[in-house]
C-alpha positions as CSV (number, residue, x, y, z in Angstrom):
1,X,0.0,0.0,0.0
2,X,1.1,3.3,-0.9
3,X,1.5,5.7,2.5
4,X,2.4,9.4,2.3
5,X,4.0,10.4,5.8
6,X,3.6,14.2,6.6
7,X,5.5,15.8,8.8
8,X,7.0,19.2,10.2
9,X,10.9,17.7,10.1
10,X,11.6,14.2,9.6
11,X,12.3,13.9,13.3
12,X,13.2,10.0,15.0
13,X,9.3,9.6,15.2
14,X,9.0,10.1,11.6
15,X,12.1,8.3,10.9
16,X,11.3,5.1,12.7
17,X,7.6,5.4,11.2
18,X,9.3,5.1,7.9
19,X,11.4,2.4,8.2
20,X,8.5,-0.2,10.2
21,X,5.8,0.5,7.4
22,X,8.8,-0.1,4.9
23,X,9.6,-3.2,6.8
24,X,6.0,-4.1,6.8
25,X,5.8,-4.1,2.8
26,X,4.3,-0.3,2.4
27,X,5.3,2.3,0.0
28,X,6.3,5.0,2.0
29,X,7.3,8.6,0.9
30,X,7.6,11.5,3.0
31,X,6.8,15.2,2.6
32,X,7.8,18.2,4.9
33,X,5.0,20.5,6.1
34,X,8.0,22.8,7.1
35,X,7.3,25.1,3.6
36,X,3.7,25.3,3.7
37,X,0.4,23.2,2.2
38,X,1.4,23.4,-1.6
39,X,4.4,20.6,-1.2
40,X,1.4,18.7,1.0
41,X,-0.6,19.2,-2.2
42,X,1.5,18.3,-4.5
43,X,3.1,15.3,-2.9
44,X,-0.8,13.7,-2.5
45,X,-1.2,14.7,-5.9
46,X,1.8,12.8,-7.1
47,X,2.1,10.0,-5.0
48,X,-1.9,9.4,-5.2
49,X,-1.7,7.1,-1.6
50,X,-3.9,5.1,-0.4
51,X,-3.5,6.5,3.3
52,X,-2.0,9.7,5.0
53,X,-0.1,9.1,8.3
54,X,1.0,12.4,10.4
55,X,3.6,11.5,13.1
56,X,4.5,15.0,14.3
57,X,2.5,17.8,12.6
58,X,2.4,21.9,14.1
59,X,0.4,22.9,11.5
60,X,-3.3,21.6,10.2
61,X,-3.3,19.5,7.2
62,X,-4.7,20.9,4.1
63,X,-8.9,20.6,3.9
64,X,-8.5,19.6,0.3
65,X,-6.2,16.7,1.5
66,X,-7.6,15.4,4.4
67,X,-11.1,15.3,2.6
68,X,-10.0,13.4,-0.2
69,X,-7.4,10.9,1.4
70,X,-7.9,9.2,4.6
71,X,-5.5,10.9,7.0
72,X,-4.3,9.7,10.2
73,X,-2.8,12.1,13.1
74,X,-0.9,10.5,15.8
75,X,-1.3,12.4,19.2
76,X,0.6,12.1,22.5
77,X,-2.4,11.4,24.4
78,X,-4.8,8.7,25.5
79,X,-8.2,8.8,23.8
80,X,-10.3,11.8,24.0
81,X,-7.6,14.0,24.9
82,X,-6.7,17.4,23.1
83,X,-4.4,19.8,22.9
84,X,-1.3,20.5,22.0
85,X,1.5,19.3,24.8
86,X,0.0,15.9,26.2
87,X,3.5,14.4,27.1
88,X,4.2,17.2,29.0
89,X,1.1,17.4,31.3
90,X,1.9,13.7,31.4
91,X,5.2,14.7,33.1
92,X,3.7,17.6,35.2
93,X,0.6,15.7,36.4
94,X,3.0,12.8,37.1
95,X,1.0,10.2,35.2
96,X,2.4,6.8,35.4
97,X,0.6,5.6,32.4
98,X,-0.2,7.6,28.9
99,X,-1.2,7.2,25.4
100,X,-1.1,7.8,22.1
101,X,-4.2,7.7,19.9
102,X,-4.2,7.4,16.3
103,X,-7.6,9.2,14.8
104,X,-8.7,10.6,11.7
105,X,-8.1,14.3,10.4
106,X,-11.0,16.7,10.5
107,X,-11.4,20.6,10.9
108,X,-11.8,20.4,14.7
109,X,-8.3,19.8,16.4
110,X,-7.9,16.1,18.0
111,X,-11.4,15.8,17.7
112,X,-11.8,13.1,14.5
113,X,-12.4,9.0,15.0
114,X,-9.9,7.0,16.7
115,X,-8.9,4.4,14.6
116,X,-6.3,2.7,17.3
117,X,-4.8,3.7,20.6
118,X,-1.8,2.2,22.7
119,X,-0.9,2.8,26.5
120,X,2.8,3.3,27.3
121,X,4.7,3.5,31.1
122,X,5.9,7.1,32.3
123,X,9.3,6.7,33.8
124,X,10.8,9.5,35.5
125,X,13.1,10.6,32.5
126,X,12.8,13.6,30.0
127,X,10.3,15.1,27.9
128,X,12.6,13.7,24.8
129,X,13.8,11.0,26.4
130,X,10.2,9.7,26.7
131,X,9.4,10.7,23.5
132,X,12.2,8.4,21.5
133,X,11.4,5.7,24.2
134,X,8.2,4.7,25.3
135,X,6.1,7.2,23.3
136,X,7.8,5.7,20.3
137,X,7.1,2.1,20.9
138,X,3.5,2.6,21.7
139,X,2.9,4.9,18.8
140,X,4.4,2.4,16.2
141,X,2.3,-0.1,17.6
142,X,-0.8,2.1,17.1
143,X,-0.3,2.9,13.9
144,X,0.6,-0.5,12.3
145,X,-2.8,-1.4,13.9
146,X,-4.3,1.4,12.4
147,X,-2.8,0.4,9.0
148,X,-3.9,-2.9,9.3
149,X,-7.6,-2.2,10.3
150,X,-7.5,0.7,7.3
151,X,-6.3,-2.2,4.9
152,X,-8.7,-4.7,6.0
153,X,-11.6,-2.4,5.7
154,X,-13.8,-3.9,7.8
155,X,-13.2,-1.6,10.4
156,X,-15.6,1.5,12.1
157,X,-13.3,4.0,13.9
158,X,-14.8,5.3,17.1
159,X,-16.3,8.7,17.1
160,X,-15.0,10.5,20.2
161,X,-18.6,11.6,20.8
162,X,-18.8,7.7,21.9
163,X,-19.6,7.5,25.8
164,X,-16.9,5.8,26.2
165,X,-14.3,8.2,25.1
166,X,-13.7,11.0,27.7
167,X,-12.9,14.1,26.6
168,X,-10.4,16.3,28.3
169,X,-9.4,19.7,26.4
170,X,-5.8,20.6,28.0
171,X,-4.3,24.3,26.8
172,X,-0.3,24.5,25.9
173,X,2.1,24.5,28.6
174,X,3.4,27.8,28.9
175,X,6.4,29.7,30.3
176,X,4.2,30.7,33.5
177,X,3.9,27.1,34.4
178,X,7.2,26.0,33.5
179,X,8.6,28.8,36.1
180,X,11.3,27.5,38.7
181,X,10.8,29.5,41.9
182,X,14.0,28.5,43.3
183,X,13.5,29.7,46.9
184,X,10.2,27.9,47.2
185,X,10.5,24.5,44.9
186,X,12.2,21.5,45.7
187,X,14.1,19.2,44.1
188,X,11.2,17.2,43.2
189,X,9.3,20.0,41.6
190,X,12.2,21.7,39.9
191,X,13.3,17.8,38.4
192,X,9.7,17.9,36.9
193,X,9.4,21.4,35.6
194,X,12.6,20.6,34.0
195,X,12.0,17.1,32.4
196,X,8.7,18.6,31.4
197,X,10.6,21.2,29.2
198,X,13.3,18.6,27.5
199,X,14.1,19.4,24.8
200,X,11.6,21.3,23.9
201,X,11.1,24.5,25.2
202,X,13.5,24.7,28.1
203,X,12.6,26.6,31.0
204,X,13.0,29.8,31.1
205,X,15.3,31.5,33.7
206,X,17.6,33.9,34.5
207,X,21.3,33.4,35.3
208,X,24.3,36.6,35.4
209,X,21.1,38.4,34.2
210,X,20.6,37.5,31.2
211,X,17.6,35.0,29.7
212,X,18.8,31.8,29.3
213,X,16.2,28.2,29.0
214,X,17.3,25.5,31.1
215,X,17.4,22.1,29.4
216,X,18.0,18.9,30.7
217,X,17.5,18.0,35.2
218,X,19.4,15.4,37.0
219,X,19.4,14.9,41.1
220,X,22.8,15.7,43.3
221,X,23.0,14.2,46.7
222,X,25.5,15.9,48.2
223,X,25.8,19.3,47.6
224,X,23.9,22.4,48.9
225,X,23.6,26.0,48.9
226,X,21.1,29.0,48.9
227,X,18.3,28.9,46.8
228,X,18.8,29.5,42.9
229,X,22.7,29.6,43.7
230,X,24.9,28.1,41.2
231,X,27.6,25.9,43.6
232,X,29.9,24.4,41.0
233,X,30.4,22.9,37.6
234,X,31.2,19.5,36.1
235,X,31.6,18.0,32.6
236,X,30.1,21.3,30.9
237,X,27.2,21.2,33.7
238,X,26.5,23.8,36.3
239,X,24.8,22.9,40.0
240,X,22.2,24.9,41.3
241,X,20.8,24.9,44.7
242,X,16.8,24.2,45.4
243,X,15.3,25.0,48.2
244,X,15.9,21.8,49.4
245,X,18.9,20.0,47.8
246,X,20.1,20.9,44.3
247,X,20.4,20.1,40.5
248,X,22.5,19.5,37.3
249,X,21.7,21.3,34.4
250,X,24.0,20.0,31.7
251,X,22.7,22.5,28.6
252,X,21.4,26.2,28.5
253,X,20.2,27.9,25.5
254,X,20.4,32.0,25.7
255,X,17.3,33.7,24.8
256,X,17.5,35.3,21.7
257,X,17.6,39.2,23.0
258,X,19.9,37.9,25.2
259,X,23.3,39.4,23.4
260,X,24.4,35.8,22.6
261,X,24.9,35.6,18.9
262,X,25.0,31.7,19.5
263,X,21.1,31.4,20.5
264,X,21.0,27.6,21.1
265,X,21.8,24.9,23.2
266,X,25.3,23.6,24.2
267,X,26.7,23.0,27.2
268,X,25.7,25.4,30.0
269,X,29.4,26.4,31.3
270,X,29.9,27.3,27.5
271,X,27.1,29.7,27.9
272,X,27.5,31.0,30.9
273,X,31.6,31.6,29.8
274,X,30.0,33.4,26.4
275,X,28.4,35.9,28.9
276,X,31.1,36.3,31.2
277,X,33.6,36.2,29.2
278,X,35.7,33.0,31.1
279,X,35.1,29.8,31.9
280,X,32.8,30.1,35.2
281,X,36.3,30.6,37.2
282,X,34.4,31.0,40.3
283,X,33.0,27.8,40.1
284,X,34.3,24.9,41.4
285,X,34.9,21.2,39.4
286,X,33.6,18.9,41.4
287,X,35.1,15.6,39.6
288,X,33.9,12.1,40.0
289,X,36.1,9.0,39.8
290,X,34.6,7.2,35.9
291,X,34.1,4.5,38.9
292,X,31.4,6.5,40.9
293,X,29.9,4.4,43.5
294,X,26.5,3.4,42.7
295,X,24.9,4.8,45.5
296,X,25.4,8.4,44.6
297,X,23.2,10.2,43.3
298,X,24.6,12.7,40.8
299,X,24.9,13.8,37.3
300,X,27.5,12.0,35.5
301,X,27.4,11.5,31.4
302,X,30.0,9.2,31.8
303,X,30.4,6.2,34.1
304,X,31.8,2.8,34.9
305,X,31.1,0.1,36.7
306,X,32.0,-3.8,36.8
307,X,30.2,-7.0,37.9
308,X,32.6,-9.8,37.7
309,X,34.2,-10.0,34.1
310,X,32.2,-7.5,32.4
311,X,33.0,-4.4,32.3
312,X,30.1,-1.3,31.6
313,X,31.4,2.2,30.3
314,X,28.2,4.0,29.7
315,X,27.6,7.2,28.5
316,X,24.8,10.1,28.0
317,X,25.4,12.6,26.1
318,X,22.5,15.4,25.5
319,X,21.1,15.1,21.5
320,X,23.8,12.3,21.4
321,X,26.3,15.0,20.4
322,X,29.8,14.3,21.3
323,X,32.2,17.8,21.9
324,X,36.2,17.4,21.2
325,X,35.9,17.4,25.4
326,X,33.2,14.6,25.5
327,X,34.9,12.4,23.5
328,X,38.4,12.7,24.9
329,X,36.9,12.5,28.2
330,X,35.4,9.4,26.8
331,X,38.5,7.8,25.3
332,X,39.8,8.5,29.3
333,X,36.9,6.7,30.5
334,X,37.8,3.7,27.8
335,X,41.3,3.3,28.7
336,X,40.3,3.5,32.3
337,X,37.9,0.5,31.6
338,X,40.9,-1.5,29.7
339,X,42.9,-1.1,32.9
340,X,40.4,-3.2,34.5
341,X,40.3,-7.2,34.4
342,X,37.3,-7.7,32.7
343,X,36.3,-10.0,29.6
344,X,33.7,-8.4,27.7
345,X,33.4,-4.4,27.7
346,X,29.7,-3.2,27.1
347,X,29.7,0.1,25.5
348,X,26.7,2.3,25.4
349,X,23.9,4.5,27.3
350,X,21.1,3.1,29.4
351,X,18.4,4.7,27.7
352,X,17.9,6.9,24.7
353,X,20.6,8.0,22.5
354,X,23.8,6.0,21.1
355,X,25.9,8.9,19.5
356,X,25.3,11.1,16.7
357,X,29.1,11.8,16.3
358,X,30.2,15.1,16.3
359,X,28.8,17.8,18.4
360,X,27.4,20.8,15.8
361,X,26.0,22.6,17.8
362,X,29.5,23.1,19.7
363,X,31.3,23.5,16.7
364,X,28.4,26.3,15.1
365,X,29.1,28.5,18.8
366,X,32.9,27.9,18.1
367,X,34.5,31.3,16.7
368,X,36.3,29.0,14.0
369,X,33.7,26.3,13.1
370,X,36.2,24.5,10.6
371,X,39.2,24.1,12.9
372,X,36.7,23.2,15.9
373,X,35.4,21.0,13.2
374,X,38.5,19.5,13.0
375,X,39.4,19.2,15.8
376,X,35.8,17.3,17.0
377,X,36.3,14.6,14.2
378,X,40.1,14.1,15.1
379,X,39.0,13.1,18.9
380,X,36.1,11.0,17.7
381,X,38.6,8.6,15.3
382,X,40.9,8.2,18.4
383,X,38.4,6.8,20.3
384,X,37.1,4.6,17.5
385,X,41.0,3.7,16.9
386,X,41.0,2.7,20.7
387,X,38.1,0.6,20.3
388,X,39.3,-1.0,16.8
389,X,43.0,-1.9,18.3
390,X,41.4,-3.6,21.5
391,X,42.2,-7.0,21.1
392,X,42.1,-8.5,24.6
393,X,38.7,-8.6,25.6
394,X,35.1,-8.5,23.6
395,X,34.2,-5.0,23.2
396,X,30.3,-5.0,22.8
397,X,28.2,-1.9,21.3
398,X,24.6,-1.6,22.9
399,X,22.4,0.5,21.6
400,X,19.3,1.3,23.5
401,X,18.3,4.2,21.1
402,X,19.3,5.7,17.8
403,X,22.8,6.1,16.3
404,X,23.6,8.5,13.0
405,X,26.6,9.4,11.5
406,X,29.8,8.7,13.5
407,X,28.0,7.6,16.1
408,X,26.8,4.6,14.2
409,X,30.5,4.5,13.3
410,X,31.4,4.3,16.6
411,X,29.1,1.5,17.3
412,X,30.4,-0.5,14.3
413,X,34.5,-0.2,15.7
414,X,33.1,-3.5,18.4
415,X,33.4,-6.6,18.0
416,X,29.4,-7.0,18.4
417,X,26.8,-4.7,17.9
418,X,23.5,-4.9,19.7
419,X,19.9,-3.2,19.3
420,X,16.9,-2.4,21.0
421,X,14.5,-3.5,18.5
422,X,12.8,0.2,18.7
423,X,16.8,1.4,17.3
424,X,17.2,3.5,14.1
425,X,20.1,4.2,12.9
426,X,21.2,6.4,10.0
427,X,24.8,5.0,8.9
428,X,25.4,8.1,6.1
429,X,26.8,11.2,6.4
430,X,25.8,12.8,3.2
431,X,22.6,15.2,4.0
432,X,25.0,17.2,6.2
433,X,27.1,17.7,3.1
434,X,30.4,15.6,4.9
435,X,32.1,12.9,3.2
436,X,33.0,11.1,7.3
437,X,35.7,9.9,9.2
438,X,35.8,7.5,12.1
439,X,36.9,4.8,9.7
440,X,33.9,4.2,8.4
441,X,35.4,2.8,5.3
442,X,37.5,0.2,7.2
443,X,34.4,-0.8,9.2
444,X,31.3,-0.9,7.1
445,X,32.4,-2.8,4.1
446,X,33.8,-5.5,6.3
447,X,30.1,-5.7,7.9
448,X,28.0,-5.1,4.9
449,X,30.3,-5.0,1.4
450,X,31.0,-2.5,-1.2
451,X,27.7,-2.7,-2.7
452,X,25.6,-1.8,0.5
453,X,28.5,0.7,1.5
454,X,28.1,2.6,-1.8
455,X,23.9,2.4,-0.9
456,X,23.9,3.0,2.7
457,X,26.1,6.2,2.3
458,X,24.9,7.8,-1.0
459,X,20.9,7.0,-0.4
460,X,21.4,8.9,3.1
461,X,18.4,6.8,4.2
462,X,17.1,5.7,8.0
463,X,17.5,1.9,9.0
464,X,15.6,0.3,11.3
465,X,17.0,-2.2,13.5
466,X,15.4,-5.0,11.9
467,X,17.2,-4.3,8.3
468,X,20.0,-3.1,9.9
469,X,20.7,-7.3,11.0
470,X,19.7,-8.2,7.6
471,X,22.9,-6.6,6.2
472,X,24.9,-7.2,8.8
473,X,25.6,-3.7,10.5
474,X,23.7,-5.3,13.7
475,X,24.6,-8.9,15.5
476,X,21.6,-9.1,18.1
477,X,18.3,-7.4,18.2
478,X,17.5,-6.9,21.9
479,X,13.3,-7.3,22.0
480,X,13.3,-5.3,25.1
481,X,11.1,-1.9,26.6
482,X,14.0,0.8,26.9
483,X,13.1,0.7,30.6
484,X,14.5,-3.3,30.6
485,X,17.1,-3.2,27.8
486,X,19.6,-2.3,30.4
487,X,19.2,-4.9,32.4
488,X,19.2,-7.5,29.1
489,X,22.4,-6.5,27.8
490,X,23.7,-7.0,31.4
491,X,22.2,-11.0,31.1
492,X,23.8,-11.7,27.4
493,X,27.2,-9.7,28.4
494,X,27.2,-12.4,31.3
495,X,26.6,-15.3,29.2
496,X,29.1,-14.4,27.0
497,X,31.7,-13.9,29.6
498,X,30.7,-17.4,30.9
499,X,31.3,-19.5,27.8
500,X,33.9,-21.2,28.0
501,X,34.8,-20.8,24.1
502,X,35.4,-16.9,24.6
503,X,39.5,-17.2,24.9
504,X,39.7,-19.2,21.5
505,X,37.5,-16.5,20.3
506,X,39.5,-13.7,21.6
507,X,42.6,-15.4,20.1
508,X,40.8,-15.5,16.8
509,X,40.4,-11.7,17.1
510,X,43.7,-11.0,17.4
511,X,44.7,-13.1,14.4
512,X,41.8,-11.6,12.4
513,X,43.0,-7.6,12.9
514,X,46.7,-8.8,12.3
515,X,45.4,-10.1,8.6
516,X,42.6,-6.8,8.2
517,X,45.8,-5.0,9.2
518,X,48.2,-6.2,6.2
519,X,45.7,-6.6,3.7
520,X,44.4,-2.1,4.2
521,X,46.0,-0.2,7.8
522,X,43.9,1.4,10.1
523,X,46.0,4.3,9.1
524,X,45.6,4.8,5.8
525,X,41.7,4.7,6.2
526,X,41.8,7.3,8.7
527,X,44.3,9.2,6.4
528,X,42.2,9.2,3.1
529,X,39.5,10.2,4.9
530,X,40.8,12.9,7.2
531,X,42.0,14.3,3.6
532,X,38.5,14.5,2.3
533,X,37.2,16.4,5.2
534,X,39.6,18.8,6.0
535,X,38.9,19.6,2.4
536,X,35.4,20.3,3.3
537,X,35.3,21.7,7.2
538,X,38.2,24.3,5.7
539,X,36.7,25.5,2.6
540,X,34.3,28.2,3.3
541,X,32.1,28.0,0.5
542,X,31.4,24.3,1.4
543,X,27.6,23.1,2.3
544,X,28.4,21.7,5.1
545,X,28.8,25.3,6.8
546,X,25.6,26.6,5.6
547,X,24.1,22.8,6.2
548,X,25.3,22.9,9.9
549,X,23.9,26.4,10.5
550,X,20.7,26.3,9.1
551,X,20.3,22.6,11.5
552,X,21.3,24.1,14.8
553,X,19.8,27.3,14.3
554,X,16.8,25.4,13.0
555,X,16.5,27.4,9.9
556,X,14.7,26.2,6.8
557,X,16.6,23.6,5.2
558,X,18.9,24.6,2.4
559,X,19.7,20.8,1.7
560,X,20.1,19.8,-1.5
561,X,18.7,16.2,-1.1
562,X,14.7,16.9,-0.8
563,X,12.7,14.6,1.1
564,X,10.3,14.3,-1.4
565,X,12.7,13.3,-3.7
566,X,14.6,11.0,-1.9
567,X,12.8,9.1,0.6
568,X,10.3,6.6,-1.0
569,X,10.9,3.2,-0.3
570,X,8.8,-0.1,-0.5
């Protein structure tokens, strides 16, 4: 069946909507409502499909559309609710159970027939967090349910005027509720005003006067101060006192009036030193060990911890970016977890995000993008070189949640690579005009071939998990919530480390580099394609520039791939 997806961006919801209906056997193109209802039009026109799916739409589908095609909107809420920020009144009403319903477009907002709904679990995570998580899974769900009633035609949505259906009309969640009043709110409150807001719109504050959103909450257990003071800084992050206890904030974004020409998030110390004009001196680093004790509870993105012979170096970065800092911090972390005597080394976050690679919207703030550009890519291949000359012990990738770019590199330099079956992953680098690093042309022939290299990088195309094992870029699919997933790569890492065949197979591995290594070096991958991109990250005039701006500033899109062009597949 032939499915047009509509969308404001081609966000992971829309992303991993495309690659399950393409797994299921659909046609599936996409179009952008980003430019307005004449590409809707004409996309409809063109396409003629049999169904209209909209994952994530601000704007109201064309009348002419929606009457002449079935359409289907998929909303964050459970049936009969309205309005337009269900998941976070889900997070501010503390809700341990939400929906999504899938129900027909009509003039009234969230008001047509639902054609499927799914309820999802509300762990106490981020807005976005949520969103790529749970939200996900239960909206795919609803909407291969709603495809398959729609096929079977059989089928009689349920009117929401049904007295069964509850309506509740909830208004957007604005600044005024977001507020933080610092003197009066405790930690509890402020963690939820602030995962409320993540990513999406921040909170709005005030810090060394100026306007800044807060993005991103995590507890601290230890340190305290007055009320709305900042008391230190760590990683990027900066601590600030409740009224009682305090919280991390890893990322600020200036408000745009603010005086900062760099109007976006990054890491909040960078902010803060942008308005100061120095690194928060009077701040202190509080550093942790990369072996924190489990029982504290604090913001680290990085940590390590050991149970017997495996080894667990996770990491959680915001977006999935990783800075120059992040990832040499990371390479630390990774020789730090070589020192120890373990068997198999899990790599990977808990929940959410993999790695996207390099951090752009770092490199954008930076007052020479190329050579910060440069400098980013350089520390992301030595930690892909660590992981690719690591021959005494299994090195395992686990992805929880999606992985683009040379963070799906990243993922591809261990010897294993698992996925939550919910994974997307987006192994190109092309639609941000870069030709890629991290030795991505040792690694992904060796997994996939020439042929599927040349596809997988010049189509510039989302893979689901599922397809992603079918070529080979993925060894396990983990079937597992991204609540539990954690706790399932900790069961297979311990099997592995239990059989007694793993020192032949480690031997094996060593023998195996030695022969990758004389038939094409390590070296001369990295070399030929270092080459290629300082070409691009120092010539001026190349897209990538304006391609990187317009994406962290959020600007119309000046890429020249065009979704409707490009993504159709079936």
């Amino acid at each position: 069946m032939n499915i047009l997806l509509v969308a404001t961006a081609f966000n992971s919801l829309t992303q991993r909507l495309y690659v399950e209906l393409s797994d299921h056997g659909h046609r599936v193109e996409v179009v952008l409502a980003a430019h307005g209802s004449d590409p809707i039009r004409a996309a409809a026109r063109a396409s003629q499909p049999a169904l209209v799916v909209a994952p994530m739409l601000k704007s109201a589908l064309p009348e002419d559309v929606w009457r002449e095609h079935t359409c289907l909107i998929v909303h964050p809420g459970p049936p009969g609710d309205r309005g337009p920020s269900a998941l976070d009144w889900a997070i501010h009403e503390h809700a341990p159970r939400w929906g999504v319903t899938v129900l027909q477009a009509e003039a009234a907002m969230d008001a047509g027939a639902i054609w499927a709904a799914e309820p999802f679990s509300v762990p106490p995570v981020g807005k976005s967090d949520l969103y790529r998580g749970e939200y996900a899974d239960a909206a795919v769900s609803a909407v291969l349910t709603a495809v398959q009633r729609f096929t079977e035609g059989t089928h009689k949505p349920l009117p929401q005027t049904d007295p069964s259906v509850t309506v509740v009309w909830r208004n957007a969640f604005r600044q005024e509720l977001r507020r933080i009043d610092w003197h009066r709110d405790d930690t509890h409150t402020v963690l939820q005003k602030l995962r409320a807001a993540d990513s999406h719109p921040g909170v709005l504050d005030e810090l060394l006067g100026r306007e800044v959103f807060l993005h991103g909450g995590h507890p601290e257990d230890q340190l305290r101060g007055h009320p709305g003071e900042l008391l230190a800084k760590r990683a990027g992050a900066v601590c600030r006192a409740t009224s009682d206890g305090a919280v991390w904030i890893p990322e600020l974004r200036p408000r745009k009036n603010s005086g900062d020409p760099a109007p976006f998030r990054r890491p909040a110390t960078s902010v803060l030193a942008a308005f100061t004009g120095s690194d928060t001196p009077d701040l202190p680093e509080k550093h942790l060990p990369f072996d924190v004790p489990a029982n504290r509870r604090t913001w680290t993105d990085i940590r390590y911890r050991q149970h017997g012979d495996v080894g667990f170096l996770s990491f959680s970065f915001p977006g999935g970016a990783m800075s120059t800092r992040q990832c040499r911090r990371l390479l630390a972390a990774y020789r730090f977890a070589l020192s120890r005597p373990s068997r198999v080394l899990v790599l990977g976050g808990t929940r959410d995000f993999f790695s996207n690679g390099i951090h752009l919207n770092v490199i954008e703030a930076a007052p020479d993008p190329g050579r910060e550009s440069w400098a980013n890519l350089s520390a992301m291949d030595d930690l892909v070189e660590a992981i690719l000359l690591t021959s005494d012990r299994l090195v395992v990738a686990a992805l929880c949640g999606n992985a683009a770019a040379g963070g799906a590199m990243l993922a591809l330099a261990a010897d294993e690579v698992w996925c939550r079956t919910g994974t997307v992953l987006n192994p190109h680098y092309r639609r941000m005009g870069l030709y890629g690093s991290e030795y991505w042309t040792y690694t992904l022939p060796l997994r996939v071939g020439p042929e599927q290299t040349e596809r997988l990088t010049n189509d510039a195309l989302p893979v689901s998990a599922a397809q992603a094992e079918r070529l080979g870029l993925v060894d396990r699919l983990v079937p597992a919530s991204p609540q539990d997933f954690a706790a399932e790569t900790r069961r297979l890492a311990y099997e592995i480390a239990a059989d007694p065949g793993l020192p032949s197979r480690l031997a094996a591995k060593a023998d195996a580099h030695a022969a990758k290594e004389h038939a094409r070096s390590l070296a001369s991958c990295r070399n030929a394609e270092l080459a290629r991109m300082h070409a691009i990250f120092f010539d001026p005039h190349s897209p990538y520039h304006a391609l990187r701006s317009a994406f962290v500033r959020k600007a119309p899109s000046v890429s020249p791939f065009p979704l409707t062009e490009t993504l159709a597949r079936g």
